[in-house]
N, C-alpha and C positions, 0 to 999 in steps of 0.2 A: 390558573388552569384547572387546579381542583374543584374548583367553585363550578366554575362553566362543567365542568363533568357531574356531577353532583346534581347541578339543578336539568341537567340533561335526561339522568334518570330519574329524579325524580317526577319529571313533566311525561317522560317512555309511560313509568308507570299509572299516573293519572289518566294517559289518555287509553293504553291498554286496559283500567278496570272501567273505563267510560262506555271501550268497544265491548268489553264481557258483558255487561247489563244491555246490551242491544239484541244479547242474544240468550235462546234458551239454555242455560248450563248443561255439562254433561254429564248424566245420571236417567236413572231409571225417572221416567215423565208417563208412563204408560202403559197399559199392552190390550191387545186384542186379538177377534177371531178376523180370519180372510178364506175365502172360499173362490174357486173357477175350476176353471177348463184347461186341460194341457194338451200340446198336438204333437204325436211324436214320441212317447207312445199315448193315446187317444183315452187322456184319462178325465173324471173328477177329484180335484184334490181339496182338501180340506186345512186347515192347518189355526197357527196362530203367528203373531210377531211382538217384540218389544219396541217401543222406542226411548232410547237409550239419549236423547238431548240432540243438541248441536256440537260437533267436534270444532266447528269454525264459523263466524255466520255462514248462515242457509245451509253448512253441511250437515246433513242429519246423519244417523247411526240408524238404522233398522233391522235387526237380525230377526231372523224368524226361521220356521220350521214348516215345512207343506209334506201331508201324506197325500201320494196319489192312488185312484185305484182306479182299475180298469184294463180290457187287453188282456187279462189273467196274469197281471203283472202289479205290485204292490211297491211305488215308488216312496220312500223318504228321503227329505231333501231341505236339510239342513243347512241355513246362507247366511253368511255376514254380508248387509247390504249399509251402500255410504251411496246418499243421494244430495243432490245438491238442487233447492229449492229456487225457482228462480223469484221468488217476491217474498218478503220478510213478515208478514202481513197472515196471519191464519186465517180471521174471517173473511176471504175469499178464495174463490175458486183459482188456486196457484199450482202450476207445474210442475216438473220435477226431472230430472232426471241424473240415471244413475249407475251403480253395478254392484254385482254381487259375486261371493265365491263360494264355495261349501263342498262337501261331499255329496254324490248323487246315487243312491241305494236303490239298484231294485233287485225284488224276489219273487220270481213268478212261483206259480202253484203247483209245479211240478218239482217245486225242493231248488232251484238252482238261484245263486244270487249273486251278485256283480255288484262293486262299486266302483265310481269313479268321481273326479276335479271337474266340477263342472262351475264354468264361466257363465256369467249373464250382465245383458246389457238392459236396462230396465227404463221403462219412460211411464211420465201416470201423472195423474192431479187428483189435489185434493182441497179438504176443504174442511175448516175448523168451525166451531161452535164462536161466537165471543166471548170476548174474555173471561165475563162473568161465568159462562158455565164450561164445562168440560164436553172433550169428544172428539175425536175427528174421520173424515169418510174420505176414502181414499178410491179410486181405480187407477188400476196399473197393466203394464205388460210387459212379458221379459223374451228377448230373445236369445236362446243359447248360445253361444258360440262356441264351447268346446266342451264334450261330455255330458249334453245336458239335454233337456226337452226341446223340443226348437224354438215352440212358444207356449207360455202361459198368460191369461188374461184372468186376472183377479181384481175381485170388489171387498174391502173390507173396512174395519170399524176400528178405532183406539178410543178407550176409554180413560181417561187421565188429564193432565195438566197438560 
């Protein structure tokens, strides 16, 4: 019976470090800039993101940071986002979808400022360099669901592994 347990795990863990090389570890792989449009309040925002690997295949880590402005109103909005890629595959145009949480900061120009838990539900494709080189170009879009902008649509760049 030991035996049969033994070589049980030791077979868990060969096939477990077989599924980790299928996918990208998790760790800093990146970061870049993303820029769009927000509706709700009717801004341009500007911002950046990291990506932080695969938590599981196809589940990526994305957090990032978006300022907006416009409306007389200056949003920051800082997200932890978990996407889940539907093709394993970077050199092509591959889907995504996902969500994100964060806190949602605005300060209009008359001194008053409010923050709040803002949910998002996020859908985008993207599309990587081969392997040989670096890079990835992403569009996306988020809908708010609670506390947040109602939608954003952004185009942006990761530069890294």
């Amino acid at each position: 019976m030991k035996r049969i347990i033994i070589t049980s795990l030791i077979l868990a863990l060969v096939l477990s470090m077989t599924a980790f090389g299928l996918r990208r570890p998790v760790g800093f792989r990146g970061i870049g800039p993303r820029v769009g449009l927000t509706v709700n309040p009717d801004q341009f925002h500007v911002g950046f993101h990291m990506d932080l690997g695969d938590l599981s295949n196809n589940f990526m880590m994305q957090p990032n940071l978006e300022i907006g402005f416009g409306q007389n109103v200056t949003t920051i909005a800082p997200t932890f986002e978990l996407d889940y890629r539907f093709r394993n595959d970077w050199g092509v145009w591959t889907p995504y979808l996902g969500g994100g949480v964060g806190p949602v900061i605005y300060s209009s120009k008359h001194g008053h400022s409010n923050s709040e838990l803002g949910v998002y539900l996020q859908f985008g494709i993207g599309k990587g360099r081969s392997a040989s080189q670096s890079g990835r170009f992403f569009v996306e879009g988020k809908l708010g669901l609670a506390d947040a902008p109602d939608f954003k649509a952004t185009v942006g760049w990761t530069f890294g592994k």
